[in-house]
C-alpha positions in Angstrom: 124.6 67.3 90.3 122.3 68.7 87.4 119.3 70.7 88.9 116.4 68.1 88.3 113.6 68.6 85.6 110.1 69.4 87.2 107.2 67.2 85.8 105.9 70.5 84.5 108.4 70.7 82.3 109.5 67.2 81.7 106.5 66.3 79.3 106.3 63.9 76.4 104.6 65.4 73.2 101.6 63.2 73.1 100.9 63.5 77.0 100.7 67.8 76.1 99.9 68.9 72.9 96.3 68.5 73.0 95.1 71.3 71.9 93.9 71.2 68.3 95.8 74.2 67.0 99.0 71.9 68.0 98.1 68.4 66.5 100.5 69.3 63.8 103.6 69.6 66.1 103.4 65.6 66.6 105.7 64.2 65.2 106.9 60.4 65.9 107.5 59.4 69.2 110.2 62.5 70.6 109.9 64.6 72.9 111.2 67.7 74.6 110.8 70.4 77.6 107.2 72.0 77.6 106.6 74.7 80.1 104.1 77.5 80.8 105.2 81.2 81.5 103.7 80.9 85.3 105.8 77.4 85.8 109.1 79.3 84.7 108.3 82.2 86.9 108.1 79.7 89.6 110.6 77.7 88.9 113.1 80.5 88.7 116.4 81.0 91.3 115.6 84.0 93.3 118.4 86.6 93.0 120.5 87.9 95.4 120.6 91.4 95.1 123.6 93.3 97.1 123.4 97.1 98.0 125.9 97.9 95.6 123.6 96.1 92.8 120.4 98.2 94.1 122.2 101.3 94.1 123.5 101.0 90.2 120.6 99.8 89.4 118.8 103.1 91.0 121.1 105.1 89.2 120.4 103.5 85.8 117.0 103.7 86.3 117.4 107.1 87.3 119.1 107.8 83.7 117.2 105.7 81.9 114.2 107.5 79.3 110.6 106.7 81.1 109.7 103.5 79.4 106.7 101.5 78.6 103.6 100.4 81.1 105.7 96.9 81.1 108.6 97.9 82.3 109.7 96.7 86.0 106.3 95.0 86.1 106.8 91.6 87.8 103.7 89.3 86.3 103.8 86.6 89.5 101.5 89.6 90.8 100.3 91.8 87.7 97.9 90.7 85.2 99.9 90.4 82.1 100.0 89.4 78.7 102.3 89.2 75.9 102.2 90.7 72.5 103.6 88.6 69.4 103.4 90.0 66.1 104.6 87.3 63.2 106.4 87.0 59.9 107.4 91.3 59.4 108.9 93.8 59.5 106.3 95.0 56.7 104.6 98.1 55.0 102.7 98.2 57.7 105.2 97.6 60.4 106.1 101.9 60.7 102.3 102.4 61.4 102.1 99.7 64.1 105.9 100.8 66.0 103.9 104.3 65.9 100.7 102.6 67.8 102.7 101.0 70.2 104.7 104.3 70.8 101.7 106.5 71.6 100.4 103.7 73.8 103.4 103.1 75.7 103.7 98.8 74.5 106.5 96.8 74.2 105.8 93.7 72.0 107.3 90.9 70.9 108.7 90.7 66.9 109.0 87.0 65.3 110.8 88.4 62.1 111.1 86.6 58.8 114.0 87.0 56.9 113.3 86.7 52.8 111.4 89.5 51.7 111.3 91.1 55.1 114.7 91.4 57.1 116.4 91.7 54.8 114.6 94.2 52.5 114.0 96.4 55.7 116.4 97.0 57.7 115.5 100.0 58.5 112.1 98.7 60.3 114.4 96.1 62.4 116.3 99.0 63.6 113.8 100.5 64.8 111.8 97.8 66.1 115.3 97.5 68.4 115.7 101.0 68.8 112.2 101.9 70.4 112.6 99.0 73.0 110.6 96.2 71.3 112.1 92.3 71.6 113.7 91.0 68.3 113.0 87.2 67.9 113.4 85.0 65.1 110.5 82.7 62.8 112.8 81.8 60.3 114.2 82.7 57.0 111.5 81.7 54.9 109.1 80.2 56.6 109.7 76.4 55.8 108.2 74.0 58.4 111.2 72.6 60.5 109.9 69.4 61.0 109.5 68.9 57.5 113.1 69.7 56.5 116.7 68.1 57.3 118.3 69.0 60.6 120.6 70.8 58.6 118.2 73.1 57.0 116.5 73.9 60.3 119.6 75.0 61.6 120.4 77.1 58.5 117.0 78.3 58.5 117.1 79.3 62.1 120.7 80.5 61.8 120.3 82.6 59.1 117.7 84.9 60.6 119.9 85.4 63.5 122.6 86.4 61.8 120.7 89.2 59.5 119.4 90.3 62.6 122.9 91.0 64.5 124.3 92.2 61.5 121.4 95.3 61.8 121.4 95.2 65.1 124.5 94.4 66.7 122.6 91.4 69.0 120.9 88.3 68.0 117.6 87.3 69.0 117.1 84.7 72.1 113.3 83.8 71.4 112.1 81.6 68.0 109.3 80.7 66.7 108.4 77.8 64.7 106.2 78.6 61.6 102.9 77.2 62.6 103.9 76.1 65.9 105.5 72.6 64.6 108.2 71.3 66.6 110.0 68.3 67.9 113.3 66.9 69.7 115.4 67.9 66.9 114.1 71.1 66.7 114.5 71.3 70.0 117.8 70.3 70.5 118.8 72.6 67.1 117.4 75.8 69.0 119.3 74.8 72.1 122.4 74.6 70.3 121.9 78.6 69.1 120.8 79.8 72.3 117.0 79.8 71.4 113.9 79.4 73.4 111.2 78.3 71.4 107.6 80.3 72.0 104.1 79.2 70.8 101.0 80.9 72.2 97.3 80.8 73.5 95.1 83.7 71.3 95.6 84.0 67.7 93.2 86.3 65.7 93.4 83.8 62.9 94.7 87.2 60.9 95.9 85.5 57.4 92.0 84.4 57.0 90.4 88.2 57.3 91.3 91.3 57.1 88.0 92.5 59.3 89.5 94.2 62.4 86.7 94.5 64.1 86.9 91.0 63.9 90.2 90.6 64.7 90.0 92.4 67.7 86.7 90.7 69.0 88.7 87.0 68.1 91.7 88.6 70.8 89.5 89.8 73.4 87.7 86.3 73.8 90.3 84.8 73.9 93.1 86.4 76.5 93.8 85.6 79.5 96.0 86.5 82.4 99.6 84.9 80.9 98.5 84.2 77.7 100.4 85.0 74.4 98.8 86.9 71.6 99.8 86.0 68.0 99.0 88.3 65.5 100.6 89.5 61.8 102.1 92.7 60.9 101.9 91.3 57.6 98.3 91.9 56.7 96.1 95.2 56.1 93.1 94.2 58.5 95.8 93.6 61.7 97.3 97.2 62.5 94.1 98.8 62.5 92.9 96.6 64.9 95.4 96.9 67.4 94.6 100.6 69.3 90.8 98.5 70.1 92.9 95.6 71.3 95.4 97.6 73.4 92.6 99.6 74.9 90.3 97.1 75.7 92.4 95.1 77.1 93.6 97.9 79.7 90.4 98.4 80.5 90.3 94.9 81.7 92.9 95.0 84.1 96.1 93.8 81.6 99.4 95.0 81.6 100.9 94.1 77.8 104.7 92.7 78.0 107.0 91.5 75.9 107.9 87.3 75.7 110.8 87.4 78.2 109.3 89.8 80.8 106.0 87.3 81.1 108.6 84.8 81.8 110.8 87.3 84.1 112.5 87.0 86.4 113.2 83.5 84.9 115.4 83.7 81.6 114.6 82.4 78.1 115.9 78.9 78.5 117.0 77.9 75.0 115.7 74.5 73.9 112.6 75.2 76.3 109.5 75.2 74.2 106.9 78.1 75.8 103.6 77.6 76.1 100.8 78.9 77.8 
């Protein structure tokens, strides 16, 4: 018998999305599976670890390079929050992996494939290399609600194929350009082993490139679970992140990637994200 659907998660569009910065995502009467990071953390099986899985896993970590202040953290107890960054690798994208090296971060990438996968390769390697999460926001940024089912899947697909062909893995996290979806998206996403991800903070980055204001837009904003979404794309977003990361420290946050918010449950694909 199928494991049954919580009423957290089982959610029609028009009883959930709200929130302003989501009116766009209606669209006719479908629906899908909504949940929010703390709901798949405590919804998730709890593993049964045997000796001989504690002691490899002891000696791996023992191996392994010291990682980033997220690593091992379990968010049902620690203050965390994710960091997103949208629509790169860029210019500006060697200066941010930088940043986030010095402070010990692991973020989130939503990567665009025209004019930025594809032209910089190099970036995505790295991006991999240096621990970060590779996730997908389409080849060219057409909204996938607006398109064929066809073209959303080739749109989707296309990313994740650049992406393994760099990398060697393909992303299991997607985002949506501006955070419109539906059932067929839904049910497209599921079919490529992709769980879709929206968020709760956005600096609203594309309108300024003030990064004091940036960073004061963040910081009112987050809160324990919540999703940052911000652009490597544009000039005033980099600079801002060292006040960002710092400040939010201060407060008590450790900054994850997408998947270890949601940890120990796995990216379901499908499963839209929400905080």
């Amino acid at each position: 018998m199928p494991k049954p659907i919580s009423a957290a998660r089982r959610t029609s569009m028009a009883g959930l999305l709200t929130a302003a910065s989501l009116a766009l995502a209606l669209s006719g009467c479908a629906t899908y599976d909504v949940t929010a990071p703390a709901d798949a953390r405590a919804e998730a099986p709890v593993a049964e670890v045997t000796k001989k899985d504690a002691a490899l896993a002891a000696g791996k970590e023992a191996k392994a390079p010291r990682g980033a202040a997220g690593d091992g953290v379990d968010c049902r107890k620690a203050k965390c929050v994710a960091l997103t960054f949208d629509a790169g690798p860029s210019e500006n994208t060697d200066r941010l992996l930088d940043i986030l090296k010095k402070e010990k971060v692991r973020a989130s990438f939503f990567m665009l494939g025209k004019n930025h996968v594809e032209k910089r390769p190099a970036e995505v390697k790295r991006i991999d290399a240096e621990g970060h999460e590779l996730a997908n926001h389409t080849w060219s940024h057409q909204i996938l609600t607006e398109i064929s089912p066809d073209a959303a899947k080739r749109e989707m697909s296309r990313l994740q194929e650049a992406v393994r062909k760099i990398t060697g893995k393909a992303p299991r996290l997607m985002r949506p350009p501006q955070g419109r979806t539906d059932g067929s998206v839904s049910e497209i996403s599921k079919d490529l082993g992709l769980a879709q991800v929206l968020w709760s903070v956005t600096a609203k980055d594309y309108q300024t490139n003030d990064s004091a204001l940036i960073t004061k837009r963040v910081l009112e904003q987050t809160e324990r679970d919540g999703i940052i979404l911000l652009h490597d794309i544009y000039r005033g977003t980099v600079p801002a992140v060292p006040g960002i990361l710092k400040e939010l420290k201060k407060r008590g946050y450790t900054v994850v990637t997408v998947s270890q918010l949601l940890s120990p449950a796995k990216p379901e694909p499908g499963m839209v994200y929400r905080p």
